[in-house]
N, C-alpha and C positions, 0 to 999 in steps of 0.2 A: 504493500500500500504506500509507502514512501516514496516508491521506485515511480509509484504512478501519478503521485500527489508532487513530486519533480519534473515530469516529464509532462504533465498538463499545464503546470504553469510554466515552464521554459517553453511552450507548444504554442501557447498563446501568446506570450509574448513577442517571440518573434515572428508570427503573422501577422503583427500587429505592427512590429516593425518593420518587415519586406514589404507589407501592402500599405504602409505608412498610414492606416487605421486610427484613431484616437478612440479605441474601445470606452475609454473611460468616460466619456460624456455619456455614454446610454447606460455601462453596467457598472460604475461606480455609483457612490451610497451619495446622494444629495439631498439635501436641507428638505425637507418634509413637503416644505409647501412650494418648491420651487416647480417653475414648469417641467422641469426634468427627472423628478423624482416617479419611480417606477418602485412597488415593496419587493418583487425580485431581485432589484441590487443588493440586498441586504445579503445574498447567497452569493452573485457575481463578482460583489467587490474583491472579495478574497482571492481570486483567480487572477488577478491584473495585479498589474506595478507600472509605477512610475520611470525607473529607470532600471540600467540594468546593474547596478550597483544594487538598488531595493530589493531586485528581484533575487542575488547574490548572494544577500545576507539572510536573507529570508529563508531561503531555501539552502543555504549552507547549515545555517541553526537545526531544520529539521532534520538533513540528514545525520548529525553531529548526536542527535534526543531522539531522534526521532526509531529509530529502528530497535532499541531496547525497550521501549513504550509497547511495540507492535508483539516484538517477541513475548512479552510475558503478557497483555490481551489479545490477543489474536487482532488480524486485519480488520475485521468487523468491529470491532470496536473499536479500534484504533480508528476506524475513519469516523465512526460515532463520534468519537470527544475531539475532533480534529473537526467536522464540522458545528457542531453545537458548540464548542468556545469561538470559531472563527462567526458564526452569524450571532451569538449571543452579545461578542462584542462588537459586529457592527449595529446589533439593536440600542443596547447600551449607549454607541456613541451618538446617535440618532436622536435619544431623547435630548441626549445632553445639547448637543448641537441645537434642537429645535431651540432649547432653553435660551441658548447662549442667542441664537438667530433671531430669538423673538423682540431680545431689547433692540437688535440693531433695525428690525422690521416697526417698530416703534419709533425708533430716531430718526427713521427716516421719513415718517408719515406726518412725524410733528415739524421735522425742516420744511416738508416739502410745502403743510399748508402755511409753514409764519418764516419763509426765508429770512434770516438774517445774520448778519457777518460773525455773532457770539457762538450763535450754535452751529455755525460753518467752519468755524476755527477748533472745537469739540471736537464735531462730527470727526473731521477726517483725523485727526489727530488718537481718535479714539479707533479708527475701524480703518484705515488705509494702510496698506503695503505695498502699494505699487507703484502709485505718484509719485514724481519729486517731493517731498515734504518741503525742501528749501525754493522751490519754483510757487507752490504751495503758500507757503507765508508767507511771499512776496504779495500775491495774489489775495490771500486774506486781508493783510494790509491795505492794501487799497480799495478792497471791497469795504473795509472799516472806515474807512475816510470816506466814503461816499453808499452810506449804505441805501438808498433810495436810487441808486442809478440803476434802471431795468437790465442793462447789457449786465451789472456785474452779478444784477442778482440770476438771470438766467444762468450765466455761465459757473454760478453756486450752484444750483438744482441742475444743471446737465451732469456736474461729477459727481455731486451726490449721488444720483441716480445712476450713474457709472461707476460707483463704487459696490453700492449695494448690488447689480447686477452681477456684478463680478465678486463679493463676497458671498454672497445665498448661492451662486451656482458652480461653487469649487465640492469639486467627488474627491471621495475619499478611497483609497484603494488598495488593495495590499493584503496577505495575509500576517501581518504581524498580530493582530488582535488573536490568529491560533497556536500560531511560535509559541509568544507568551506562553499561552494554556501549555504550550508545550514541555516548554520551560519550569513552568509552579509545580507540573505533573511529575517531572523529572525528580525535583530538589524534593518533593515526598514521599516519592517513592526510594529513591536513593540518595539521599540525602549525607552522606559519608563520603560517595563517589569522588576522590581525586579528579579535578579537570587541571589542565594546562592552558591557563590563558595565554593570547598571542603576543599581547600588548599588556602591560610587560609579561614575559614570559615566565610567569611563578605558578604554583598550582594550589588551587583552591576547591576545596567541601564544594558539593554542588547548592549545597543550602544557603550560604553564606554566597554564593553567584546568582543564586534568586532574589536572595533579599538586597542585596545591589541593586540591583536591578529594578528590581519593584519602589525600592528606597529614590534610583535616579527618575524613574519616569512620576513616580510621584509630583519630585520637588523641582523637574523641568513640564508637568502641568500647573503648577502653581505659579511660578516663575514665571511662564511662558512669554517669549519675547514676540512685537510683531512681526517679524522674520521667520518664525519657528515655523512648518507646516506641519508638523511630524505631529499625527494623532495618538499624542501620548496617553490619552483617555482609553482610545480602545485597548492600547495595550494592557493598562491598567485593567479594562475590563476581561476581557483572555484570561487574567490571572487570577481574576477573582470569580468567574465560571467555572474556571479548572479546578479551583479548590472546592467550591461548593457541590463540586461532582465527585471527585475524588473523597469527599468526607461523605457521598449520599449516597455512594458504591461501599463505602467502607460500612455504614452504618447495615445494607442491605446484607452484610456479610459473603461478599463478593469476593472470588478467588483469585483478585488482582495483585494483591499482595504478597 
């Protein structure tokens, strides 16, 4: 099942690549209420990636966790908790996203009816990553020096509104939300396991490389800079399906162990 869960998503990627396809506008996970939101991506997303480095790390991880998982559940389960942590946490990141998308579907509805240069200078400052920011306050400024002049206030509500077009309809993609689960599965199951990290090369418990892990994607979601794309949430969630599976297989008296 590794063998197959490698060779599907290296399969799609680069027909996605040679036919120069952008899969992820249709089967990537998008903001709820966007016009591109379809509840199927929540399954597809997992099977794409963004680049070929994503797709690299992704699938070096599983093969690295992944085949000692399968060995002691069998394939059949192994693709059970392999897709139930990968769609559990693109559900997961989906609420949270709406959450997050709702205040900016808010901000934007209150610029849009009372334009003016205080909540224009917020707005983007609060929600843009793509702009100039320094072209930006230029243009803020002078929107503030003349905040009644129509040309400036249109051309407020045109980025506004090209902001938010382009923040509600960013997909999300990747199987990292099942890694993770991979991952938490690992460090419970064998949690003693010597690993040899690459970088720096010393060896570490496999528990104490979970809780890194879970420790860094924590406090780079909280952190979070407007640069950052990396949906550190689903990862988070991955690993908190995994466990709650892993402890409700344990509980069932399950011969996983």
């Amino acid at each position: 099942m590794v063998k197959n869960i490698l060779v599907i998503n290296a399969g799609i990627f680069l027909i996605g690549s040679f036919l120069n396809i952008n899969l992820s506008q249709l089967f990537g996970v998008h903001y709820i209420f966007s016009d591109h939101f379809f509840i199927f991506q929540y399954v597809t997303y997992m099977w794409l990636h963004a680049s070929f480095i994503h797709l690299f790390g992704n699938m070096f991880a599983v093969l690295i966790f992944g085949p000692m998982l399968e060995r002691v559940w069998g394939s059949k389960k192994f693709l059970i908790f392999y897709l139930i942590t990968g769609i559990g946490a693109g559900l997961l990141y989906g609420v949270a996203d709406t959450i997050e998308k709702g205040s900016l579907s808010a901000d934007t509805e209150q610029f849009m009816n009372e334009p003016n240069p205080e909540d224009f200078y917020i707005y983007v400052h609060n929600y843009d990553v793509g702009y100039n920011l320094v072209k930006l306050g230029d243009f803020a400024d002078e929107y503030y020096d003349n905040p009644n002049n129509l040309s400036y206030q249109s051309e407020a509500v045109n980025i506004v509104s090209s902001i938010y077009e382009r923040m509600s309809n960013i997909p999300m993609v990747g199987a990292s939300g099942a890694v993770f689960g991979i991952l938490m599965a690992f460090g419970m199951l064998f949690p003693n396991t010597q690993l040899m990290l690459l970088f720096p090369p010393i060896p570490i418990k496999a528990k104490y490389l979970v809780f890194f892990y879970g420790a860094y994607e924590l406090y780079s979601e909280i952190n979070r800079s407007g640069t950052d794309n990396v949906a550190h949430l689903a990862h988070l969630s991955g690993m908190l399906i995994a466990f709650i599976i892993l402890k409700y297989w344990a509980r069932k008296g399950r011969d996983f162990y």
